[in-house]
OpenMM code with the backbone's topology and positions (N, CA, C; nanometers):
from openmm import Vec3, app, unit

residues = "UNK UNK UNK UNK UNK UNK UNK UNK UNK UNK UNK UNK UNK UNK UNK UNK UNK UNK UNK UNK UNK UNK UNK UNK UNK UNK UNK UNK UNK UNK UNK UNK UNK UNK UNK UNK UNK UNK UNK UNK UNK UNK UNK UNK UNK UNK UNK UNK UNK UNK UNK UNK UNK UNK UNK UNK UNK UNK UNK UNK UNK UNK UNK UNK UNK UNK UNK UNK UNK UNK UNK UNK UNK UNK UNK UNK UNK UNK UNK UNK UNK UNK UNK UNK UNK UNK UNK UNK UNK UNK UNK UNK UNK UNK UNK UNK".split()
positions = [
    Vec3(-17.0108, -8.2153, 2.7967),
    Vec3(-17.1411, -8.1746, 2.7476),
    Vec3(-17.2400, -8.1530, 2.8618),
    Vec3(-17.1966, -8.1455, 2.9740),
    Vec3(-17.2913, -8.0934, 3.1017),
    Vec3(-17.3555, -8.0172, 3.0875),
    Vec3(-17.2551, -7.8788, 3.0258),
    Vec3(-17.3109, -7.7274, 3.0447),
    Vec3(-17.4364, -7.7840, 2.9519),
    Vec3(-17.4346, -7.8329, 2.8194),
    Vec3(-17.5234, -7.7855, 2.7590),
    Vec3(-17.6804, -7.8724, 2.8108),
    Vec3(-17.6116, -7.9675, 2.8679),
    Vec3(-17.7774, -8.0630, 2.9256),
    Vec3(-17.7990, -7.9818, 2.9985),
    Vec3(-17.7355, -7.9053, 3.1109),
    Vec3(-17.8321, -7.7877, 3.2457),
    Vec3(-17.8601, -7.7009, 3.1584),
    Vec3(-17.8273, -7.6569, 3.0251),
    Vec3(-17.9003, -7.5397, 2.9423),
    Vec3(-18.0161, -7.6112, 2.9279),
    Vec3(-18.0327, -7.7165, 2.8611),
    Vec3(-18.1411, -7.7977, 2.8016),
    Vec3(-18.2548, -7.7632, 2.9012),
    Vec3(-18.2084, -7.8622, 3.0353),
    Vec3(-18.3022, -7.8604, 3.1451),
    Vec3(-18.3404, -7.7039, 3.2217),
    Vec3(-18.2548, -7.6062, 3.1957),
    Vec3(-18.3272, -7.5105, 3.2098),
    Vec3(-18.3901, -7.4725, 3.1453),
    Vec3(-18.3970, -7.4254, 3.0043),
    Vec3(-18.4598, -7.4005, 2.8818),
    Vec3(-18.6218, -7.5205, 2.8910),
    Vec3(-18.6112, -7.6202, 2.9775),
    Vec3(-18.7442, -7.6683, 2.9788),
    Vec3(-18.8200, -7.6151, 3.0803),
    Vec3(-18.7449, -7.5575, 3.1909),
    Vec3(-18.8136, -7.4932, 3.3033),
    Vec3(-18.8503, -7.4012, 3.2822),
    Vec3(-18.7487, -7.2852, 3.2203),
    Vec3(-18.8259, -7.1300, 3.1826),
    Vec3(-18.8781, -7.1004, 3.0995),
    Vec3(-18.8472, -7.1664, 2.9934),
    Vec3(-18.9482, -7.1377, 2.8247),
    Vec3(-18.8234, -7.0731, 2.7490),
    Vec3(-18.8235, -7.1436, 2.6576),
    Vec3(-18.7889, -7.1006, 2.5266),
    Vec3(-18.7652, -6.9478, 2.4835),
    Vec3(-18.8378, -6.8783, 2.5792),
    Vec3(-18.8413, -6.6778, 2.5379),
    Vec3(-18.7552, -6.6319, 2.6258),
    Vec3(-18.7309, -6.7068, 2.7539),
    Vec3(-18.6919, -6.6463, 2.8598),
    Vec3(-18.5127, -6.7169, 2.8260),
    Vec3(-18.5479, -6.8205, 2.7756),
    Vec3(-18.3506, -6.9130, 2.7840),
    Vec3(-18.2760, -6.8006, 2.6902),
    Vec3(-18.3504, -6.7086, 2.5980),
    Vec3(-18.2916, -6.6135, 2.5348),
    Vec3(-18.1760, -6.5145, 2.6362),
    Vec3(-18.2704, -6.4545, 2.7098),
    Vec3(-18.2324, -6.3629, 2.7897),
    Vec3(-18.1238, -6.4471, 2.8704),
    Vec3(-18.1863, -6.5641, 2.9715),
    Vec3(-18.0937, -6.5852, 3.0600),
    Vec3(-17.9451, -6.6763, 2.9783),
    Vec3(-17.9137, -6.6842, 2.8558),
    Vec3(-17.7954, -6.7221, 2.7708),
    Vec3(-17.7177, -6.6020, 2.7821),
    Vec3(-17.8038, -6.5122, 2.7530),
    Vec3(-17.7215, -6.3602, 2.7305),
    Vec3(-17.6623, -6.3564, 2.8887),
    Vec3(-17.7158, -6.3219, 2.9981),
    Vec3(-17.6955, -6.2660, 3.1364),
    Vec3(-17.5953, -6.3607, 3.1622),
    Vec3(-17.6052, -6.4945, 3.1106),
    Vec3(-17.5341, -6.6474, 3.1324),
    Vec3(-17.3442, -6.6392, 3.0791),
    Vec3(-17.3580, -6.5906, 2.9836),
    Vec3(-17.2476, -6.5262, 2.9102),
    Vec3(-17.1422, -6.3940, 2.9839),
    Vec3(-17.2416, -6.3155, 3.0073),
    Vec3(-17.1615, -6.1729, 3.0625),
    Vec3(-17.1613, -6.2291, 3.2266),
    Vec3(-17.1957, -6.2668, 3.3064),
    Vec3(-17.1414, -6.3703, 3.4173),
    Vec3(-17.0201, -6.4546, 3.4284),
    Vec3(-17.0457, -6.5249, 3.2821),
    Vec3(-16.9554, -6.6077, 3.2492),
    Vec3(-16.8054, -6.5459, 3.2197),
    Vec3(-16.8173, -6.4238, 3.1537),
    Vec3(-16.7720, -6.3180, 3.1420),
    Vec3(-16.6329, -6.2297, 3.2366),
    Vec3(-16.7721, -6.1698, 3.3385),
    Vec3(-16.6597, -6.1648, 3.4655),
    Vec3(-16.6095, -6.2168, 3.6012),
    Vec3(-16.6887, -6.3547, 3.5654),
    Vec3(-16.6257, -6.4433, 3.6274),
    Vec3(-16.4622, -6.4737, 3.6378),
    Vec3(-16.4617, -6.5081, 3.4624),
    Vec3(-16.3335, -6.5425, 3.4314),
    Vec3(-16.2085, -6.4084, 3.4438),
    Vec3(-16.2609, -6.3212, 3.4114),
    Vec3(-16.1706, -6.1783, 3.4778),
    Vec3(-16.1586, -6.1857, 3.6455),
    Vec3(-16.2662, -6.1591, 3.7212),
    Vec3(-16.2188, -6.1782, 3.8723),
    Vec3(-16.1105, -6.3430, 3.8808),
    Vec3(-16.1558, -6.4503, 3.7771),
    Vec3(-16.0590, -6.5579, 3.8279),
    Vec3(-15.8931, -6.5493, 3.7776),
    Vec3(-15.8929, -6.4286, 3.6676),
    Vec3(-15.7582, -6.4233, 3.6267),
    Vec3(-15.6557, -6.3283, 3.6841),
    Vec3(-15.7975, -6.2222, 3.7527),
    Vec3(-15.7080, -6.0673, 3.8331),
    Vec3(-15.6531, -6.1763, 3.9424),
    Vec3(-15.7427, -6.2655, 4.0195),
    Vec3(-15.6938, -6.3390, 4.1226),
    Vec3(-15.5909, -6.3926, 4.1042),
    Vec3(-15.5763, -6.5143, 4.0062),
    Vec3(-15.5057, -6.5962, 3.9840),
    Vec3(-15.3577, -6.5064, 3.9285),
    Vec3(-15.3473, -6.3913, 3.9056),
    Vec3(-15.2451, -6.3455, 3.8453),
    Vec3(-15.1761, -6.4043, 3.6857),
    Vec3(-15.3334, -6.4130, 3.6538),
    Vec3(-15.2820, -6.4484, 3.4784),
    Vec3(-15.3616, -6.3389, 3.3836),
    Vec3(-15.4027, -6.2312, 3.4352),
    Vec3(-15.5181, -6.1399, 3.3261),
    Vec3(-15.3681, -6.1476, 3.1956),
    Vec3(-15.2874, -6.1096, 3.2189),
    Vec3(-15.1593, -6.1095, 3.1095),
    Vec3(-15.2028, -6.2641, 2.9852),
    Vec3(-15.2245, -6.3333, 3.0723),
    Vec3(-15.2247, -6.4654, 2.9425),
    Vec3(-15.3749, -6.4423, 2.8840),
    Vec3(-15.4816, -6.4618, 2.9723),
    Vec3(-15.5888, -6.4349, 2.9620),
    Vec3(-15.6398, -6.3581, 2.8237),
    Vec3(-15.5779, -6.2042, 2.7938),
    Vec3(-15.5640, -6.1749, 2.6747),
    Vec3(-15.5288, -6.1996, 2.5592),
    Vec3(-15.3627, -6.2782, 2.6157),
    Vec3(-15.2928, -6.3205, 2.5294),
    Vec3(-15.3691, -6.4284, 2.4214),
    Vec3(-15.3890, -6.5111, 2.5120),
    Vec3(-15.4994, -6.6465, 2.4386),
    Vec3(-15.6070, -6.6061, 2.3865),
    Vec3(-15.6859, -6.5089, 2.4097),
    Vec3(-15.8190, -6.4406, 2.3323),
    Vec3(-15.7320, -6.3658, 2.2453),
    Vec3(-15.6389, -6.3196, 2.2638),
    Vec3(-15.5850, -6.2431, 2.1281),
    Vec3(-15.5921, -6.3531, 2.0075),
    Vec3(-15.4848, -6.4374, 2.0513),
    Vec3(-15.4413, -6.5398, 1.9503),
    Vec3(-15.5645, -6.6534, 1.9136),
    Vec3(-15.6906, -6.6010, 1.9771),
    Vec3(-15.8198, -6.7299, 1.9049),
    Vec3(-15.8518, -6.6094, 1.8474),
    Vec3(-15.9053, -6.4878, 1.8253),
    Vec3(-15.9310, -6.3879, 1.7481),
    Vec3(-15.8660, -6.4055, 1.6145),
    Vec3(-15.7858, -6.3570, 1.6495),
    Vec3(-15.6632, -6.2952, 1.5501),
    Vec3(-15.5834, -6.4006, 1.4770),
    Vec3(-15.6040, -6.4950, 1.5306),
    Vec3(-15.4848, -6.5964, 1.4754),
    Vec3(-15.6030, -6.6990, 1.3944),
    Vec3(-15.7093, -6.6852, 1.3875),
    Vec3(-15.8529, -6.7519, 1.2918),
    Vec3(-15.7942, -6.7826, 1.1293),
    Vec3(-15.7203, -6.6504, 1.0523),
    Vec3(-15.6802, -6.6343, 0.9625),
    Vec3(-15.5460, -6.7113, 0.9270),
    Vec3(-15.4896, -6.7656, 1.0027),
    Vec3(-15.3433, -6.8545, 0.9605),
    Vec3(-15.4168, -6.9918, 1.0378),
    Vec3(-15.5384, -7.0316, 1.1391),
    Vec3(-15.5086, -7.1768, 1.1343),
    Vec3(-15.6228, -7.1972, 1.1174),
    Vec3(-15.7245, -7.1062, 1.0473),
    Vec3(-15.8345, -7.2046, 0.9744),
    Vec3(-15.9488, -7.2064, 1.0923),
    Vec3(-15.9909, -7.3436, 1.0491),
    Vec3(-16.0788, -7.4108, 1.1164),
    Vec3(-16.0801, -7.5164, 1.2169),
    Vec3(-15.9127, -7.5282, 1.2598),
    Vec3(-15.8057, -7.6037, 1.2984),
    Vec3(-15.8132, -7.5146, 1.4702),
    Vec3(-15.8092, -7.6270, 1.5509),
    Vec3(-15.8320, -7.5748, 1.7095),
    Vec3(-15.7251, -7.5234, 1.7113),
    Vec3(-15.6936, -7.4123, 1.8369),
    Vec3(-15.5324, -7.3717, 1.8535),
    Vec3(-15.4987, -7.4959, 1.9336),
    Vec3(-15.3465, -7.4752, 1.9178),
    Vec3(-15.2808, -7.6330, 1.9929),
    Vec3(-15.2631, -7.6075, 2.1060),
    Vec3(-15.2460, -7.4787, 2.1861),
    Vec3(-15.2633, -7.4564, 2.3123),
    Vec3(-15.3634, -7.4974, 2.4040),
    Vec3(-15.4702, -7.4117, 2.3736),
    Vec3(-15.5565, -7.3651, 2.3879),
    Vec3(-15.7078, -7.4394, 2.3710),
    Vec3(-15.7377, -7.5721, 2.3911),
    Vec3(-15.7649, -7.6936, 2.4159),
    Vec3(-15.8177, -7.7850, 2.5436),
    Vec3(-15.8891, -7.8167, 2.5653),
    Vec3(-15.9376, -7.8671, 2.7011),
    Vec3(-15.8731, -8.0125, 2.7353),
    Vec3(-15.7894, -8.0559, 2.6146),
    Vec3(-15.7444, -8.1319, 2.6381),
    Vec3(-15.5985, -8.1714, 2.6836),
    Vec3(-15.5480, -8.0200, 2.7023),
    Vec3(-15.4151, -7.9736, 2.7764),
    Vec3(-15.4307, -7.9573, 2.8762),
    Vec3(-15.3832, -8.0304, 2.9505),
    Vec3(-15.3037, -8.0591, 3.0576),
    Vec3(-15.2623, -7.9616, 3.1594),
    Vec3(-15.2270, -7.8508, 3.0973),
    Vec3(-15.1488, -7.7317, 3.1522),
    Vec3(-15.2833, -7.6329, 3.1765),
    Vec3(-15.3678, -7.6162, 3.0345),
    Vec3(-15.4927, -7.5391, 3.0101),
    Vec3(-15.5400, -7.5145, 3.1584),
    Vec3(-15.5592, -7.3789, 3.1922),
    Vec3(-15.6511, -7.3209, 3.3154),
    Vec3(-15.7696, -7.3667, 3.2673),
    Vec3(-15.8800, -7.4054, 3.3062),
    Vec3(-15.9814, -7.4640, 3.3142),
    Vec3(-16.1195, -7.3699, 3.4378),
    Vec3(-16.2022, -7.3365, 3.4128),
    Vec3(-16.3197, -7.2738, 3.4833),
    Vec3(-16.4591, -7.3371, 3.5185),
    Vec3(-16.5212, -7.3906, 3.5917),
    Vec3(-16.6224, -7.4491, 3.5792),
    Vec3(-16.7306, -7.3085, 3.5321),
    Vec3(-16.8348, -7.3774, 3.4350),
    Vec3(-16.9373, -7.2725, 3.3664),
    Vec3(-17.0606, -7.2982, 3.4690),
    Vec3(-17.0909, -7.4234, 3.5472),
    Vec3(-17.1971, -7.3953, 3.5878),
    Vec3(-17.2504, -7.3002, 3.6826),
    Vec3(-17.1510, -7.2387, 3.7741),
    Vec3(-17.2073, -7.1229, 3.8383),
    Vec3(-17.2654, -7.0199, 3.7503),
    Vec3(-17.1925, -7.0110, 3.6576),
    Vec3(-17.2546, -6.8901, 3.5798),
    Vec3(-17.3324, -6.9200, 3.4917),
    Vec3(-17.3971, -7.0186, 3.4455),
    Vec3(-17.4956, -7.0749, 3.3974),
    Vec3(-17.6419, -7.0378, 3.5421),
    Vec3(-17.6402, -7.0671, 3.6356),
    Vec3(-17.6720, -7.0459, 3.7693),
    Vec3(-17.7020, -6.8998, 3.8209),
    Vec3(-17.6030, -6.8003, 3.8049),
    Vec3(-17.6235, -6.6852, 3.7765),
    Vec3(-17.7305, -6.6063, 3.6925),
    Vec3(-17.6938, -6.6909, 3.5738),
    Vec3(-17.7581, -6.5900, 3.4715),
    Vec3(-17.9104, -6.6851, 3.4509),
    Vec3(-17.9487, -6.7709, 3.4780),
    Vec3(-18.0931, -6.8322, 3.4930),
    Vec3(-18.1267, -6.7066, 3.5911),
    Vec3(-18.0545, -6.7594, 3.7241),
    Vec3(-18.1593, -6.6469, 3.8237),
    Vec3(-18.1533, -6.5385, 3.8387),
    Vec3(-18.0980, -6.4576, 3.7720),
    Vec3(-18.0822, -6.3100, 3.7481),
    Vec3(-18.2206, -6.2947, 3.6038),
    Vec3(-18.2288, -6.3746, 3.4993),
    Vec3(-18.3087, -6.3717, 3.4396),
    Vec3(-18.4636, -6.4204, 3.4541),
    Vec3(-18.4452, -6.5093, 3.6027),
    Vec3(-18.5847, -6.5325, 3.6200),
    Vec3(-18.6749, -6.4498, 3.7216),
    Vec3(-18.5818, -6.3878, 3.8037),
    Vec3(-18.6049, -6.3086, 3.8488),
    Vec3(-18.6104, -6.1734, 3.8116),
    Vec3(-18.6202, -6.1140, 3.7048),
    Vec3(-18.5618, -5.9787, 3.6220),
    Vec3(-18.7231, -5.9592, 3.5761),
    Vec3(-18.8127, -6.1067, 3.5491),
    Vec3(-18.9077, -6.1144, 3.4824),
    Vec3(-19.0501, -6.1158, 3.5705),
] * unit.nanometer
topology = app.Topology()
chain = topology.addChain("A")
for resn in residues:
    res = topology.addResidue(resn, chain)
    for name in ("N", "CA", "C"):
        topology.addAtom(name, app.Element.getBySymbol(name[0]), res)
């Protein structure tokens, strides 16, 4: 629950109008972050695969986490969000 306390504490620094924008910029950062880390890493192939199957696969397991696909696997590639949390504040505070 990090990410969401540095949202918090930013959202007290910039205002409430502005955490709009910088969530959005925060996201599409977040975005191609994880693409430059998968072209690198040589997994864009799974990368899809797993957004396919949380899309698409909603309809056979519900409301039920995928069993892969979990932060609590072991195996799970894992990304830290706060750079791009970081990004998209100062791209949005500066934009303004």
């Amino acid at each position: 629950m990090g990410d969401v306390k540095l949202c918090a504490a930013i959202g007290a620094w910039i205002g409430p109008g502005q955490l709009v924008t910088a969530l959005v910029v925060t996201g599409i950062a977040g975005g191609v972050m994880a693409l430059g880390w998968a072209i690198a890493g040589g997994f864009l192939g799974d990368l899809f695969k797993g957004t396919g199957d949380l899309i698409f696969g909603f309809k056979e397991r519900g409301l039920r986490p995928h069993p892969e696909l979990v932060l609590d696997n072991p195996l799970a590639r894992k990304m830290p969000y706060a750079p791009a949390i970081a990004i998209g504040t100062l791209v949005s505070f500066f934009s303004q």
